[in-house]
C-alpha positions in Angstrom: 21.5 -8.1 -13.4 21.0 -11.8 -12.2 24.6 -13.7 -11.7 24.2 -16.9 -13.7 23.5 -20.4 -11.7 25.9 -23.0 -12.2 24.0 -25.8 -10.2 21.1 -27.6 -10.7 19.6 -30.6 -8.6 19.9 -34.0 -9.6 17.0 -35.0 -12.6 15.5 -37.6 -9.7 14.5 -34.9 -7.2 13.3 -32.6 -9.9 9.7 -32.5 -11.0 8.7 -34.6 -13.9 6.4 -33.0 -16.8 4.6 -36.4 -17.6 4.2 -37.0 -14.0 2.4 -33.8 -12.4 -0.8 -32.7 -13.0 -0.1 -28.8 -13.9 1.5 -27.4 -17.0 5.0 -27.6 -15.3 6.9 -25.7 -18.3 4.4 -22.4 -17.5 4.8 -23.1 -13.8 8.3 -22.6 -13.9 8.2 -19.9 -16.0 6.2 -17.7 -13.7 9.2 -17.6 -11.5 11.7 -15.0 -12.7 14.9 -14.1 -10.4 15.3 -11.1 -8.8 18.2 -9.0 -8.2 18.3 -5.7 -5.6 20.7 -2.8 -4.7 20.4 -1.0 -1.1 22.3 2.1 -0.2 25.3 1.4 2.0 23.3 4.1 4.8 20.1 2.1 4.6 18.5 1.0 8.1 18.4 -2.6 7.2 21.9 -2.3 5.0 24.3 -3.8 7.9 22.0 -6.6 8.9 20.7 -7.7 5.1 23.5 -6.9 3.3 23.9 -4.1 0.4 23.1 -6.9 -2.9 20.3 -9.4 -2.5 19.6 -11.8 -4.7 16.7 -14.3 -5.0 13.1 -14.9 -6.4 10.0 -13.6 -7.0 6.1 -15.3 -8.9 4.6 -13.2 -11.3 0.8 -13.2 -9.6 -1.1 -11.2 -12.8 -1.7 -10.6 -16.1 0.1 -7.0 -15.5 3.3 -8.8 -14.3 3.3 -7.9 -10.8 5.7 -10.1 -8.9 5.1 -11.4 -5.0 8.1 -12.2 -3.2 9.8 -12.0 0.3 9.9 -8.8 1.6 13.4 -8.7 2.8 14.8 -8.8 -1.1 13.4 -5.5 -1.7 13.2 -3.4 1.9 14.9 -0.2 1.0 16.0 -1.1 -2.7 17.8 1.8 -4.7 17.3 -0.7 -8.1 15.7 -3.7 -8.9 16.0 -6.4 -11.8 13.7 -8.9 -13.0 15.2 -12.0 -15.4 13.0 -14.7 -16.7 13.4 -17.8 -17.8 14.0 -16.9 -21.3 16.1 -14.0 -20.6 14.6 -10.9 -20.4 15.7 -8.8 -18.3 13.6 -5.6 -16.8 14.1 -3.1 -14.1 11.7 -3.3 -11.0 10.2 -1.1 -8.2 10.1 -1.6 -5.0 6.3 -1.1 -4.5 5.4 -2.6 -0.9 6.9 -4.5 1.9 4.4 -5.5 4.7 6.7 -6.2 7.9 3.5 -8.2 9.0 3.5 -10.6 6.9 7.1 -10.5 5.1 5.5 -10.3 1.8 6.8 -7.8 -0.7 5.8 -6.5 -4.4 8.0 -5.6 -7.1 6.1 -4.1 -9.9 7.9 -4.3 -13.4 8.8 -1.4 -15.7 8.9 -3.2 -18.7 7.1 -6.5 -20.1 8.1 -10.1 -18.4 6.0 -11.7 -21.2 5.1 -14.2 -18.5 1.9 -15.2 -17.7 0.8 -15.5 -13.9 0.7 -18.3 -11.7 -2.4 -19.1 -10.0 -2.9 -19.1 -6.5 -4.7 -21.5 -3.8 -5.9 -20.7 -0.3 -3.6 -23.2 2.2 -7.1 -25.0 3.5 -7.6 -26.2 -0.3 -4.1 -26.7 -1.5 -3.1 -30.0 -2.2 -0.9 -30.5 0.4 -0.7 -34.0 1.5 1.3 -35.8 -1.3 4.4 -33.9 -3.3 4.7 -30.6 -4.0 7.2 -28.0 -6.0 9.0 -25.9 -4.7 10.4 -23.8 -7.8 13.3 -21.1 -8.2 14.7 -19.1 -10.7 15.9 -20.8 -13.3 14.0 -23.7 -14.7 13.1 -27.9 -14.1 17.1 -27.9 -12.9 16.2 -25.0 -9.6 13.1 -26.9 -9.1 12.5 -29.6 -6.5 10.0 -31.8 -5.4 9.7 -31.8 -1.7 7.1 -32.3 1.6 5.1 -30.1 3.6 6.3 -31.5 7.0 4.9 -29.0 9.7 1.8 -26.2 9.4 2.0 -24.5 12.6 2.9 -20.7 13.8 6.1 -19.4 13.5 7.8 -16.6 15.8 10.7 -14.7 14.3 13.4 -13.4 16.8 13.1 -9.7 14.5 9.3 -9.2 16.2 7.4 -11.1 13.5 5.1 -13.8 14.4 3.1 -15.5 11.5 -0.5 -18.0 12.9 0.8 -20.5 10.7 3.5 -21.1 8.6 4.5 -24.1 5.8 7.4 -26.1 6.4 9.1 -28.3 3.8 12.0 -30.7 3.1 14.2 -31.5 2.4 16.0 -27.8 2.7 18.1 -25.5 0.2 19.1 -22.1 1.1 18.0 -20.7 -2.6 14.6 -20.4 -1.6 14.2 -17.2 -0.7 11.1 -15.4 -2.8 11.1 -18.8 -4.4 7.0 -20.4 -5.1 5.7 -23.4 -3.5 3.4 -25.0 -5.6 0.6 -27.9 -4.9 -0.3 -31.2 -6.6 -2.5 -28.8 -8.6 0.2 -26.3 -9.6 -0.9 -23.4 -7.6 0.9 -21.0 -5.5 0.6 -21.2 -1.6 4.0 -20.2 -0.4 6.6 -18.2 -1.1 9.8 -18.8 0.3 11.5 -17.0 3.5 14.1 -19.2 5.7 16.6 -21.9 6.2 15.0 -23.6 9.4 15.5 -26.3 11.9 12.4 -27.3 12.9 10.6 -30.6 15.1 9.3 -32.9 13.0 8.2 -35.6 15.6 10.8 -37.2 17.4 13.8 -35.3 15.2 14.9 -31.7 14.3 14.3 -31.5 10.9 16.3 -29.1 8.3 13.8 -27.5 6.5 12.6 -24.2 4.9 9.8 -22.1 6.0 7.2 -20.9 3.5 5.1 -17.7 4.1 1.7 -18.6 3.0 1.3 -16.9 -0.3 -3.1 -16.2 0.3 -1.7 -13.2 3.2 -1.3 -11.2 0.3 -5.3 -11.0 -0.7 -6.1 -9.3 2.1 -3.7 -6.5 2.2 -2.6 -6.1 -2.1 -5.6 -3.5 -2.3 -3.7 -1.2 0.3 -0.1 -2.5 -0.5 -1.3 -1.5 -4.6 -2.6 1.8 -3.4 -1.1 3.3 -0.9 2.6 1.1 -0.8 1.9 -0.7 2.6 -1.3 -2.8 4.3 -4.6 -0.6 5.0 -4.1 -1.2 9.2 -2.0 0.6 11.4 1.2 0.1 12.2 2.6 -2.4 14.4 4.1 -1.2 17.7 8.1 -2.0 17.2 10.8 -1.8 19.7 14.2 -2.5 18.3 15.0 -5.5 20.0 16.2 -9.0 18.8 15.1 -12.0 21.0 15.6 -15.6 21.5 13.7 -17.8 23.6 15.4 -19.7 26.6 14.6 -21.9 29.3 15.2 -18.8 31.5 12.3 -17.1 29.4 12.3 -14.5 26.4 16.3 -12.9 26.3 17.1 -9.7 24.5 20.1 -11.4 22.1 20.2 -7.5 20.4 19.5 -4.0 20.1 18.7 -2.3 16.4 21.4 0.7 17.7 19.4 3.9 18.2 16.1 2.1 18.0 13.1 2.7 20.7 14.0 -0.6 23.2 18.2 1.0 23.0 16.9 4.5 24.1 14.1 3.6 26.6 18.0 2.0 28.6 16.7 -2.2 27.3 20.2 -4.0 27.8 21.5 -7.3 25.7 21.0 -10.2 28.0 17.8 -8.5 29.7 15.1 -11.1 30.1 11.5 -10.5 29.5 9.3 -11.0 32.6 6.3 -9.3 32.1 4.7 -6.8 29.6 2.2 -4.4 30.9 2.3 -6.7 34.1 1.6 -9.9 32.3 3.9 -12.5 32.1 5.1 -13.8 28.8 7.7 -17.0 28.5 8.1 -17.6 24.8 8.2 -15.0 21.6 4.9 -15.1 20.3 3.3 -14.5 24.2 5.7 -11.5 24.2 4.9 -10.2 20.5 1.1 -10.3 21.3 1.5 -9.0 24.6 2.9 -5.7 23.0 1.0 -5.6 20.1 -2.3 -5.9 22.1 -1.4 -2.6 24.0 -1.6 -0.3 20.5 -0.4 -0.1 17.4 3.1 2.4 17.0 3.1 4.9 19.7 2.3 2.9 22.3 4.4 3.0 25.2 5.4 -0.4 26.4 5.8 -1.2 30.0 8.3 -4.2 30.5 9.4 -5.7 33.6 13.0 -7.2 32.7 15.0 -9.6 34.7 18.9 -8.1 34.8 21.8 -9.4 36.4 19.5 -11.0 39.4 17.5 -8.0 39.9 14.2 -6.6 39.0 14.4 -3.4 36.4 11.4 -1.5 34.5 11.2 0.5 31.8 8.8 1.7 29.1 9.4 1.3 25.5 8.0 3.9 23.6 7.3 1.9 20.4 7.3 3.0 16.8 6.4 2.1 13.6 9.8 -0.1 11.6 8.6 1.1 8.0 8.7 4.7 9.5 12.9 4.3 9.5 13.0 2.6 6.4 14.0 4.7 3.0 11.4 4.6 1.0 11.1 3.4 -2.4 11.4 5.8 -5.5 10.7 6.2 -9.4 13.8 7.5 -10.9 
């Protein structure tokens, strides 16, 4: 079950009903909060914690709710509250590490009717826009699309183009971002600090919400994307001015056992160089899909070292969802 929330934002940075141009009342009803349990031996149990607890947008007429993928990797239970306070167990149907979208399909009635969604290129972008939570008007917020630009994640996930908005809140997770037109195009993933011209902004980064079109035919029927697995190797990276640093190891995972050492840097893959994340994700991924051994020339205490990852696929390790 959802914990109740105490706080709300201040009525001047919360959308106005007489001022937007979208039924605001169904638009905030559409987002219902969501509530997971993970075993305590899951893979991702230590490094996402055992309870999550977020949001998630009810995208159809059969109540089928889009949210981050994170929330619900490995979930033993799931619960879904709306607005007006019913409350319904979920499944765990998909998680696409690709993207980081995940689908929770209800077992019982929401009663809530979808919200509709808009391709980023026809969104209504340039003036306000909503970014709403579970909740109601008081866990919604008016805010800006500062930054559209790509976005590499130090867990090997690297999206072309990702939304960035202010001002921040670290609520948002699963949480919608709607346009001028109330429409979905994002749904929430991360607390960011991100360039914004001259200044690091504080912001949140929005996973473009139309990723899901191309993959929900696969994701509906077979529980993950119709395209093979991504080559993963376990390792947690930052970028430096030294180049692309292994910051961690997932313990027992392909980089660990192929003898990849914390503080190795990244010199080449395959024999071409790579100085930044996304050159080293693509780099890997362009060699095969999971399976693929990975040549990397790593940079370790002054000298040269190679070694050859043989990659996997993540969702492989990952317990997988079940009806009870």
């Amino acid at each position: 079950m959802s914990e109740p929330i105490t706080w709300a934002f201040p009525s001047e940075l919360q959308p106005n009903a007489d001022a937007v141009a979208f039924d605001l009342g169904a638009a905030l009803d559409a987002v219902v909060a969501l509530r997971a349990e993970i075993p305590d031996d899951a893979f991702t149990a230590e490094a996402l914690g055992t309870e999550r607890s977020g949001n998630g947008v009810v995208i159809n007429d059969e109540g089928l709710v889009l949210t981050i993928g994170y929330l619900i990797t490995e979930a033993e239970s799931i619960w879904l509250t709306t607005n007006s306070g019913t409350v319904v167990p979920g499944h765990a149907l998909a998680y696409d590490p690709v993207t980081g979208l995940g689908l929770v399909l209800p077992l019982g009635r929401l009663g809530v009717a979808p919200l509709p969604r808009a391709r980023v290129e026809e969104a209504q972008l340039d003036d306000d826009v909503y970014v709403i939570g579970r909740g109601g008007r008081g866990h919604a917020l008016r805010a800006r699309v500062f930054a559209r630009r790509e976005f590499a994640g130090y867990w090997e996930y690297l999206l072309e183009e990702a939304l960035f908005t202010t001002p921040a809140h670290p609520e948002w997770s699963g949480a919608a971002l709607v346009d001028g037109a109330g429409r979905l195009v994002g749904i929430g993933s991360l607390f960011v600090q991100e360039p914004d011209g001259d200044e690091v902004v504080k912001g949140n980064m929005f996973v473009p919400s139309e990723l899901i079109d191309s993959i929900l035919d696969g994701m509906l029927r077979l529980g993950r994307a119709d395209r093979p697995p991504r080559a993963w190797l376990g390792v947690y990276s930052a970028e430096t001015r030294g180049g692309v640093v292994i910051r961690g190891l997932a313990q027992g995972g392909p980089a660990e056992l192929a003898g990849v050492q914390q503080g190795d840097v990244v010199r080449e893959v395959a024999g071409e160089p790579v100085d930044d994340l996304a050159a080293f994700y693509r780099s890997v991924w362009r060699l095969g899909p999971a399976g693929t051994g990975v040549p990397l020339t790593l940079s370790r205490d002054g000298r040269v070292t190679k070694v050859t990852v043989d990659s996997v696929d993540r969702s492989a390790l990952l317990r997988k969802p079940s009806l009870q």
